[in-house]
C-alpha positions in Angstrom: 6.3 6.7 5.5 4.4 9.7 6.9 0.4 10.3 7.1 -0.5 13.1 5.0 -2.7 15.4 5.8 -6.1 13.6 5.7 -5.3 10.1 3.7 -4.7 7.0 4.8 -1.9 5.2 4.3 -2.4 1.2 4.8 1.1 -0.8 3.7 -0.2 -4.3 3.1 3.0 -7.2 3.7 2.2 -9.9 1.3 5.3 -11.9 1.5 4.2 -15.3 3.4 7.4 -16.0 5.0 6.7 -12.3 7.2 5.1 -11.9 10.0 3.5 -9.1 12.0 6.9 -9.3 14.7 8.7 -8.9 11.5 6.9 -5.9 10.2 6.9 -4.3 14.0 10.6 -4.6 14.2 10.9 -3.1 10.1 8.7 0.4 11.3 10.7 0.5 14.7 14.1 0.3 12.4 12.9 2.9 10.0 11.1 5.1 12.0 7.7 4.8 9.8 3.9 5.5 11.4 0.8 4.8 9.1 -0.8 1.0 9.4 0.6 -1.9 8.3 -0.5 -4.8 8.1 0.1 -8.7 6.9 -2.3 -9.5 4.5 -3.8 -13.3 4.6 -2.8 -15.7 1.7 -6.4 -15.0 0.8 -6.6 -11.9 0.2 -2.9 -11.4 -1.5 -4.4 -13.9 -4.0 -7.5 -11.5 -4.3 -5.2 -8.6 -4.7 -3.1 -11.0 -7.4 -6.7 -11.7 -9.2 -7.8 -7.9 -9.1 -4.8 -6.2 -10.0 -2.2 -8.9 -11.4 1.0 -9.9 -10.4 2.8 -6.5 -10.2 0.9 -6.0 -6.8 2.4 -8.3 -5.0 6.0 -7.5 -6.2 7.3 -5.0 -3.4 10.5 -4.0 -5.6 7.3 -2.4 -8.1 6.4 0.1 -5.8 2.5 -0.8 -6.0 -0.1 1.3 -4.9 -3.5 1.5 -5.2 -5.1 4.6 -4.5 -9.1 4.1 -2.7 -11.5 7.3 -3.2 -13.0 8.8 0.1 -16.3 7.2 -0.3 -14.5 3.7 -0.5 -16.6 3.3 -3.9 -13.7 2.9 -6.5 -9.5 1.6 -6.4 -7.4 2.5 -8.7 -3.9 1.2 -9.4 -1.0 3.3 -9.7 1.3 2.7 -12.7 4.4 0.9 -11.2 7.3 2.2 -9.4 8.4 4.5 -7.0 6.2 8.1 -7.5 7.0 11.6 -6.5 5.6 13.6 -3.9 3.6 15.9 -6.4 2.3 12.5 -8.1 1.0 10.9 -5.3 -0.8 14.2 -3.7 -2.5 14.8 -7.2 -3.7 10.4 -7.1 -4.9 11.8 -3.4 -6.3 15.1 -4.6 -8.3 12.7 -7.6 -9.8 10.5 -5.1 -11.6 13.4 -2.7 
């Protein structure tokens, strides 16, 4: 995972069983920058509420894409996206 241009990217680990020494030691293995962080039971069952279940299913690839003025969220459609699609989602949300 690589910062582009002037997005953020925030990875959120819902899986309880993880913890932030586990999600260190994932981004040292693989090399990754951006923020990550272990999201509260609370707030993966907010995300669960908001978006369904597919959000909190890592093999779906979820994203949700937040517009500059932090005013809308949008969900992607599932799975893993190219470049080009997730630059346009970024481009959309300026």
């Amino acid at each position: 995972m690589r910062q582009i241009d002037d997005a953020v990217v925030i990875a959120i680990d819902v899986d309880p069983n993880e913890d932030a020494q586990m999600v260190r030691d994932h981004i040292a293995r693989n090399d990754y920058e951006g923020v990550f962080v272990v999201a509260p039971i609370e707030m993966t069952e907010m995300l669960r509420e908001q978006y369904g279940s597919y959000i909190i299913t890592p093999p779906l690839a979820p994203k949700v894409v937040v517009n500059a003025q932090q005013t809308s969220a949008e969900a992607m459609t599932r799975g893993v996206k190219p470049a080009d699609e997730l630059r346009a989602a970024l481009d959309d949300a300026r």
